[in-house]
N, C-alpha and C positions, 0 to 999 in steps of 0.2 A: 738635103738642103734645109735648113732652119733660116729661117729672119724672123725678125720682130717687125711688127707690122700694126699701128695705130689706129685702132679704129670708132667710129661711132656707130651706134645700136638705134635703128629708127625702123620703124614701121616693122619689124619682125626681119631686118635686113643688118650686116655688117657691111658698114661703107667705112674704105678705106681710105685712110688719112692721105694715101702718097701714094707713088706706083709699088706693084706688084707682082713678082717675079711668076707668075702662076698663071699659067694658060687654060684659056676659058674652057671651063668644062670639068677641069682636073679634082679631085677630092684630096680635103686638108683634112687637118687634125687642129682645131682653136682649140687655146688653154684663155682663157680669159681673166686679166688682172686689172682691175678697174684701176686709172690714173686720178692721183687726188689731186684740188691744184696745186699743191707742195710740189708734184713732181711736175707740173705745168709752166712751165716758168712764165706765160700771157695768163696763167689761168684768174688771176689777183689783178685787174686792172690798177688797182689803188698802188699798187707797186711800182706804175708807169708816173702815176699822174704826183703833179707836185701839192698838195695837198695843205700844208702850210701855206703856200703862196693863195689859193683859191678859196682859203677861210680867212686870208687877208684882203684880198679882193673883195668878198661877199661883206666883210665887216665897212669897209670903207666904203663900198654901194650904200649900206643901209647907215651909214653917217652923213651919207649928203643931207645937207639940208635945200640945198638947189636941185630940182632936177633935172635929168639931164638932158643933155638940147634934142628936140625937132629933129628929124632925118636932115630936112631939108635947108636948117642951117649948116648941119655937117656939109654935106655936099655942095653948098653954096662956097663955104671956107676950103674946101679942099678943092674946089676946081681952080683954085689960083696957080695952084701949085705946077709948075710942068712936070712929065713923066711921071712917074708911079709914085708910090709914096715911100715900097720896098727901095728906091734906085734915093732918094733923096735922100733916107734913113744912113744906105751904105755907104754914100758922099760924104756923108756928117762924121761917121765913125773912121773914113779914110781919113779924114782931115785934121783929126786928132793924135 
């Protein structure tokens, strides 16, 4: 029996990524091949995130020349509203 079996190295211990076909007690054979995050496909957060959009975002924060409102006007302007504001949004775009 061979599998491949992903693991991480902590405290002088191999803990394994997933289950494992190996009954407690039994004695293996590791070959150990360290994973780069090239082979990680979550290893590179910046890959998920949209990263253009959030250095557009951060530019346009630090262009306000207004700042921006109080908690408490938010929450005062948004109790008008009935339901959530996710259900309002999806009303808007069904309507379209």
């Amino acid at each position: 029996m061979n599998e491949r079996v992903e693991a991480v190295f902590e405290n002088g211990v191999f803990l394994p990524q997933g289950p494992v076909s190996v009954r407690n007690g039994q004695r293996v054979a590791l070959s150990i091949e360290p994973i780069t995050a090239a082979d990680d496909a979550l290893g590179d957060v910046n890959d998920l995130l949209d990263v253009g959009f959030m250095e557009s975002c951060r530019r346009e924060a630090q262009a306000r020349t207004k700042p921006a409102p109080p908690l408490e006007e938010v929450q005062m302007l948004t109790s008008a509203f009935q339901g959530t504001l996710a259900d309002l949004i999806s009303a808007e775009r069904d309507e379209r």
